[in-house]
VMD Tcl script that draws the C-alpha trace (Angstrom):
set ca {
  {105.33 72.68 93.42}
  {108.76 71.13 93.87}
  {111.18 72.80 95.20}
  {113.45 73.13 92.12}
  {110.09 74.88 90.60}
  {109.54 77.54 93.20}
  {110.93 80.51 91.85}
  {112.94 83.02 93.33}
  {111.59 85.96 94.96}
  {113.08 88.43 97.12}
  {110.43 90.06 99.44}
  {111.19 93.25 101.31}
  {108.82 95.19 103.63}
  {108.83 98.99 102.95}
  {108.46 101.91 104.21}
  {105.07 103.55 103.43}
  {106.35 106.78 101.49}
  {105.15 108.63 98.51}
  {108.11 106.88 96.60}
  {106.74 103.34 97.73}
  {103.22 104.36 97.58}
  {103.92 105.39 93.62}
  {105.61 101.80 92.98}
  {102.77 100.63 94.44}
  {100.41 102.29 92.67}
  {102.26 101.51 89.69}
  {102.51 97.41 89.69}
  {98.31 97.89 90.65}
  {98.32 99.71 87.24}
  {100.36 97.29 85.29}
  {98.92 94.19 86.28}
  {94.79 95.30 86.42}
  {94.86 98.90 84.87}
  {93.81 100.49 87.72}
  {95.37 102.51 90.44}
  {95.20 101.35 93.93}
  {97.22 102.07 97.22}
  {98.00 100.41 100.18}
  {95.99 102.20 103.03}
  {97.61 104.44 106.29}
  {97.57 101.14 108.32}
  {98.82 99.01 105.79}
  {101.65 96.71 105.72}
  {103.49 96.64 102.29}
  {105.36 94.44 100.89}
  {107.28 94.06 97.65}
  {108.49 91.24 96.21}
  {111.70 91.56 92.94}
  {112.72 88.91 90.94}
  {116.55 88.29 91.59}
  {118.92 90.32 88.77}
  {122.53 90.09 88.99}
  {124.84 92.43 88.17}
  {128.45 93.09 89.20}
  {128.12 89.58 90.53}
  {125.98 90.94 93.37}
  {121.80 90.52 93.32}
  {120.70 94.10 93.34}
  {116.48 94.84 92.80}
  {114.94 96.60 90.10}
  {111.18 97.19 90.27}
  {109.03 94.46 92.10}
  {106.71 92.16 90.15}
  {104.60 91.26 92.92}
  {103.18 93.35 95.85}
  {100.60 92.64 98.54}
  {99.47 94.82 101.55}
  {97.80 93.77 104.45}
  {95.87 95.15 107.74}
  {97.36 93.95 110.92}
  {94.74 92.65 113.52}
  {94.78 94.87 116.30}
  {95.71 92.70 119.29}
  {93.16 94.54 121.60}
  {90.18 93.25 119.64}
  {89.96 89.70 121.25}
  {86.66 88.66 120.17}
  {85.98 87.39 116.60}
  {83.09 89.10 114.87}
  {80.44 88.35 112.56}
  {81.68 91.74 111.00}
  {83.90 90.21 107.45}
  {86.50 93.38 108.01}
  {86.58 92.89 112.33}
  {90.05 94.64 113.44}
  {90.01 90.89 114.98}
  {91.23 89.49 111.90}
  {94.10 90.31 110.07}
  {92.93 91.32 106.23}
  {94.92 90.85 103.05}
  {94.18 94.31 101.45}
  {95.94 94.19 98.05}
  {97.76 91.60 96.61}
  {98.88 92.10 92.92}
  {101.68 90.33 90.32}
  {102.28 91.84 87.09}
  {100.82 89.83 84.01}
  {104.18 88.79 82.69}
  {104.99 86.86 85.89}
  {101.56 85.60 86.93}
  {100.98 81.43 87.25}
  {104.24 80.91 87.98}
  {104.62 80.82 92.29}
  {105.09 84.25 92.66}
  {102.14 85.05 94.43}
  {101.94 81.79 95.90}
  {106.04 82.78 97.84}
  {104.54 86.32 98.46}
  {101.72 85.05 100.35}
  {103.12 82.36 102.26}
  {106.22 85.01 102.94}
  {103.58 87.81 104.49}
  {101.26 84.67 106.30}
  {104.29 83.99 108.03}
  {105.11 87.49 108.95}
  {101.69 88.55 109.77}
  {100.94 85.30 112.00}
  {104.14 85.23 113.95}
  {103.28 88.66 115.09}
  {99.63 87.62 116.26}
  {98.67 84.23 115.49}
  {95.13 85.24 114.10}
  {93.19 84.42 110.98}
  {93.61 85.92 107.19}
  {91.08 87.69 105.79}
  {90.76 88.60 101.77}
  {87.90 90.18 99.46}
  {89.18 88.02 96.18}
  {88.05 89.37 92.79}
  {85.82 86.32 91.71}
  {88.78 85.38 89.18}
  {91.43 85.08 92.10}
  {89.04 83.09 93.90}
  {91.12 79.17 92.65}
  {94.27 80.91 93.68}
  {93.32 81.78 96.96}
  {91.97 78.17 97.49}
  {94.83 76.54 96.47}
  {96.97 78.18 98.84}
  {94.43 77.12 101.82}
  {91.78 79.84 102.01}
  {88.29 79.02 101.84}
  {84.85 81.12 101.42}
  {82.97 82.87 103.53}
  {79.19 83.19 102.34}
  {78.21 83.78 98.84}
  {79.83 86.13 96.25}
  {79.14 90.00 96.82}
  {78.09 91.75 93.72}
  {79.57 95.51 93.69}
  {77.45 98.16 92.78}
  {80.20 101.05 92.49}
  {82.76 98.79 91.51}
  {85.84 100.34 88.97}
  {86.36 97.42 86.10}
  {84.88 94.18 85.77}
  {87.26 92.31 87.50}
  {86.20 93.58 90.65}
  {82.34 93.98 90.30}
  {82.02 90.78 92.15}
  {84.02 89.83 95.22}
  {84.17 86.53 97.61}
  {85.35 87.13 101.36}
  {87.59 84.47 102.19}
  {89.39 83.72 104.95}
  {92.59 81.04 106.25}
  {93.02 79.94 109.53}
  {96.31 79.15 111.06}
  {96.66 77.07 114.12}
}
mol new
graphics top color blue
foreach p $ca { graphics top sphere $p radius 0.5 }
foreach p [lrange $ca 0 end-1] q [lrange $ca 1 end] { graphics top cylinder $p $q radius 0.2 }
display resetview
């Protein structure tokens, strides 16, 4: 994407609060119609779209939000275990409909990979729906084993997932 392209996203990590947890909760909602929250441990982060008003960029409510597990630094051996407290894992990563296919998830990601791997310079770990699965790719992840089919699973889009995983050096 060229650089006049990438939109323009301002990302914020919050607070994990009922206030937050409902915005959260809300954007899942919007953008899958279903209602899903960051967990205890979770990272959150929210990303707006730039509004101005009063010539100063103030943010309304995000488009895009993503949540993540840290690693635990303490857990120094990688494990055939997919969700090993070695790894850091990508728990929740949603952009409302309106705003999808156009970078936004692309900034959020590369925004939180940044975040997440300056901290602790360990892999990323994500369950993709199988329809998120070309995103994730093009932004470097690959697969890990074959596509888990989900007995219990809410809607369709997430009755089959694929673990992935991106490695930073």
């Amino acid at each position: 994407m060229e650089a006049s392209n990438v939109p323009q996203l301002s990302i914020k990590e919050v607070g994990r609060n009922n206030k937050n947890r409902r915005i959260f909760v809300q954007v899942s909602r919007d953008t899958c119609g279903e209602n899903f929250s960051p967990g205890e441990d979770n990272r959150v982060f929210f990303g707006y779209q730039p509004t101005h008003g009063y010539g100063q960029a103030f943010p309304q409510q995000p488009i895009a939000v993503a949540s993540l597990l840290p690693a635990l630094p303490e857990d120094l051996h990688p494990s055939a275990n997919f969700r090993s407290r070695h790894y850091h894992m990508l728990t929740f990563l949603f952009v409302k409909r309106d705003f999808q296919q156009l970078g936004y998830g692309r900034h959020l990601m590369e925004h939180v990979e940044r975040v997440m791997t300056s901290a602790l310079a360990r892999p990323i770990r994500v369950q993709s729906a199988v329809k998120a699965v070309p995103f994730f790719q093009k932004i470097g992840y690959t697969a890990v084993g074959e596509p888990i089919e989900c007995v219990c699973a809410g809607t369709f889009l997430f009755r089959t997932l694929q673990n992935m995983e991106k490695n930073f050096p």
